[in-house]
Every structure is written in structure tokens, then in C-alpha cells.
C-alpha positions in Angstrom: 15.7 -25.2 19.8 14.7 -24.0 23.2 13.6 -20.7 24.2 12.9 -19.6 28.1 10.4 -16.9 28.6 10.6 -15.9 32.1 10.5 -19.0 34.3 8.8 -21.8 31.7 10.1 -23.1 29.3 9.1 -23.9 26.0 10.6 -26.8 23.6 9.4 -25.3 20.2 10.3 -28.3 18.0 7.6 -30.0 20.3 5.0 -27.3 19.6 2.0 -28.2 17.2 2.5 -27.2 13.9 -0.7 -24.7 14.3 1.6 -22.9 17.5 4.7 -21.9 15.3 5.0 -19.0 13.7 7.0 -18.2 10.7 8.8 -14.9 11.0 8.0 -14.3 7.3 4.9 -15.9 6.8 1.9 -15.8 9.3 -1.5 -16.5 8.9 -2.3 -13.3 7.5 0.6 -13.2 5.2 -1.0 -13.8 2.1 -3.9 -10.9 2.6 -1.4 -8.3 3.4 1.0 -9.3 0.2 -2.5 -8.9 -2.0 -2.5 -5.3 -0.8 1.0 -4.7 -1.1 1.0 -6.1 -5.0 -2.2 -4.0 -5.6 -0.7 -1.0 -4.2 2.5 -1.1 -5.7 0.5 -1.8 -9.2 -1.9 1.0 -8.9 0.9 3.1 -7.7 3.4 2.4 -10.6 0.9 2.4 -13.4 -0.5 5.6 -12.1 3.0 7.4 -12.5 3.6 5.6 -15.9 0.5 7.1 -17.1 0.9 10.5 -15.9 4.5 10.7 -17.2 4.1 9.0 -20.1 1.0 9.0 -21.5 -0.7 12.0 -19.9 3.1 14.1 -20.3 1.8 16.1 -17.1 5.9 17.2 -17.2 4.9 19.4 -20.2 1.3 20.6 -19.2 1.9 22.4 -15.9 -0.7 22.9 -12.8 -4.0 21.6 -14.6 -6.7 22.9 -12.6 -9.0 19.9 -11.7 -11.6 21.8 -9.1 -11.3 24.8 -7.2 -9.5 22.9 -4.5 -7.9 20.3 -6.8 -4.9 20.6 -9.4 -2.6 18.1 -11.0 1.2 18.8 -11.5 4.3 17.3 -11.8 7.1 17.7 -9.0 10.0 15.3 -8.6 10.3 15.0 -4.8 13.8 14.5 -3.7 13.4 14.6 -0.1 11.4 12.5 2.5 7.4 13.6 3.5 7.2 17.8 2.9 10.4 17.3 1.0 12.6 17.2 4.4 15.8 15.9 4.2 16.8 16.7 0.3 18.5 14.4 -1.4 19.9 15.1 -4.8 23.1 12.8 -4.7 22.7 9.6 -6.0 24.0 7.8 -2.6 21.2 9.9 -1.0 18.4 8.6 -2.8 20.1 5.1 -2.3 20.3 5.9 1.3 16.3 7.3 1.2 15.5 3.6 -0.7 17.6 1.2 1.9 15.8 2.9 4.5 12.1 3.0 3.0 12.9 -1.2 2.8 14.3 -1.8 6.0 11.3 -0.1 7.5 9.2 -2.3 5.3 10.8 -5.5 5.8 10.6 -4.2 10.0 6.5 -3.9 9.7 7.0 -7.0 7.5 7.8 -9.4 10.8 5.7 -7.1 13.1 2.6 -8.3 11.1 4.0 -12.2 10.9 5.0 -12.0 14.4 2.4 -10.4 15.7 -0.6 -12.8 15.4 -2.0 -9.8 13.4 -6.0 -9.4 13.0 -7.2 -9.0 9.0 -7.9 -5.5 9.4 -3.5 -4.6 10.5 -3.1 -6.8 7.8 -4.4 -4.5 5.4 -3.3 -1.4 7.1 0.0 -2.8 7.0 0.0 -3.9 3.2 -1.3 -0.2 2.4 2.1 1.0 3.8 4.3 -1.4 2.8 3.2 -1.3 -0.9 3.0 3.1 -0.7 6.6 2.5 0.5 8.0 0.5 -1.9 6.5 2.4 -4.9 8.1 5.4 -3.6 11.3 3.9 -3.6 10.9 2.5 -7.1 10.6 6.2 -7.9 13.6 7.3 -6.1 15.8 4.1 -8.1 13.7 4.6 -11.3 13.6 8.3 -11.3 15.6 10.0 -9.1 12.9 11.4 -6.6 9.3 10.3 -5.9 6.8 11.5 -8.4 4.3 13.1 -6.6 1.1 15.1 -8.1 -2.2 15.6 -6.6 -2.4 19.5 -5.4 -5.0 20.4 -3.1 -5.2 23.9 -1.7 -8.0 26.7 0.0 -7.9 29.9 0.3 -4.0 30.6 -0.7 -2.9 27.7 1.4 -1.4 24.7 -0.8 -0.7 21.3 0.9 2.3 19.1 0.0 1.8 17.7 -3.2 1.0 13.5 -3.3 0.8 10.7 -4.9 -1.1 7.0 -4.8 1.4 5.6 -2.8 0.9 8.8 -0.1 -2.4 7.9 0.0 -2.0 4.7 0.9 0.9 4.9 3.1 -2.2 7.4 4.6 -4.8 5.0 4.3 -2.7 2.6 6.0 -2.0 4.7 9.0 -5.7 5.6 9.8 -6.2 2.0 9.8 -4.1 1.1 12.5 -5.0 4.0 14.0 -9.1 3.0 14.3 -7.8 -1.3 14.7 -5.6 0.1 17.9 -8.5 1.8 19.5 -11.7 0.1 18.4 -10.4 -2.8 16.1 -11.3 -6.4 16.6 -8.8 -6.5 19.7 -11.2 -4.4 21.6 
């Protein structure tokens, strides 16, 4: 197989076996899919607990701190509940997309010769995502809640995978301006 990139050309079967990339599996692959596991683990268990074994459903708002509650609300919709989905092809709609823009920052990180750091940034979102849309096949909606608020003002209410999908994003953030690349 030959590919031309611009006016060179480059025989890729003839390429060292330390020069190919694998659009599914790169060198920092394996880190990445530890955080995605994790994250999807912590995620899951975390909502089995609060369902199930906590019944947060029955409790209500439990007041935590002043600034802190815990709750229960089945989010139907994407981030701030956007885009509401209570038909059952919406929520597979929600899902297919919430993989296809995994499996898309799946080949960035394999194609892009990503540092350790994107790694994890990247398996932070990719595991958030997915256990969100475990939610929306296993439940219906993404279980969501952590409650902060001040002074009358309540943010959306979150879960693990938020976090992380958060987490993940802040990462890239600091890695794209003063990460290992810089």
C-alpha cells in the first residue's frame, strides 16, 4: 500500500515496524483503555449503589453540606438536559452518538502519536461517555445526582461519569497549552 503526502512518497509496507501505526492501537493504547475500564467501573458501580443499595429514588434531596445535596433525577436529555429525549429511538439516537464520538477520540488518540497525559484525558471522556450511555440503554436516561448550589442558585445536577468527562476536558485543556508538547 502506498500513500503520497504531498510530493514524497512513502511505501508503508517498507516502513519499520516501530514507524506504523495502528489506527486502533497506538503506543498509548493500553494506558488510555486502563482509564476508560476504571471510569466506566467506578461510574457503574456508583449508580448501582445509589439506586439500589442506597434507594436515593425513595429518599429525596439529602442535604450533604450547605452547598452539597444528593438526589435522584433521570436525565433524559444531553448536558443541562438539552435536547429531551423520552422516546425510546431518542435515547438510542443519544447512545449511537455518545459512541461514535468515542470511537472518533478513539483513533485521534491512536493516530495521533498522543503524549501520556491526552492519553488519560482522553480515557476520562471516553469511559464518562460510555457510562452515560449504559444509563440511557439500561435505564432510560442518565442517572445523575450530585447537587451543588449557593445562594438560591442550583447547578445541573452530575454524576461520576460528568466528572470525568470534566476531568478529562481540563486535561487537554492544560496538555494543549503547557503539556509535554510545549
Amino acid at each position: 500500500m502506498r500513500r503520497s503526502f504531498g510530493s514524497s512518497i512513502m511505501n508503508i509496507e517498507s516502513a519499520p515496524q516501530s514507524q506504523r501505526r495502528s489506527f486502533l492501537w497506538g503506543r498509548t493504547a493500553p494506558l488510555a483503555l486502563a482509564f476508560i475500564v476504571a471510569t466506566v467501573a467506578v461510574d457503574q458501580f456508583h449508580k448501582w449503589w445509589m439506586l439500589s443499595v442506597y434507594d436515593i429514588g425513595s429518599k429525596g434531596r439529602v442535604r450533604i453540606f450547605p452547598f452539597f445535596d444528593i438526589t435522584y433525577v433521570k436525565n433524559i436529555g444531553i448536558s443541562y438536559s438539552l435536547f429531551d429525549q423520552e422516546s425510546l429511538l431518542g435515547q438510542y439516537l443519544l447512545t449511537a452518538f455518545a459512541v461514535f464520538a468515542s470511537f472518533c477520540l478513539w483513533l485521534w488518540l491512536n493516530r495521533s502519536g498522543a503524549s501520556r497525559l491526552m492519553a488519560i484525558a482522553l480515557g476520562l471522556i471516553i469511559g464518562g461517555a460510555i457510562g452515560n450511555a449504559i444509563d440511557r440503554l439500561r435505564l432510560g436516561g442518565v442517572a445523575d445526582f450530585f447537587s451543588l448550589h449557593a445562594y438560591g442558585y442550583y447547578w445541573y445536577v452530575f454524576n461520576v461519569a460528568d466528572m470525568a468527562i470534566v476531568a478529562g476536558v481540563l486535561v487537554l485543556l492544560y496538555e494543549s497549552f503547557w503539556g509535554e508538547s510545549h
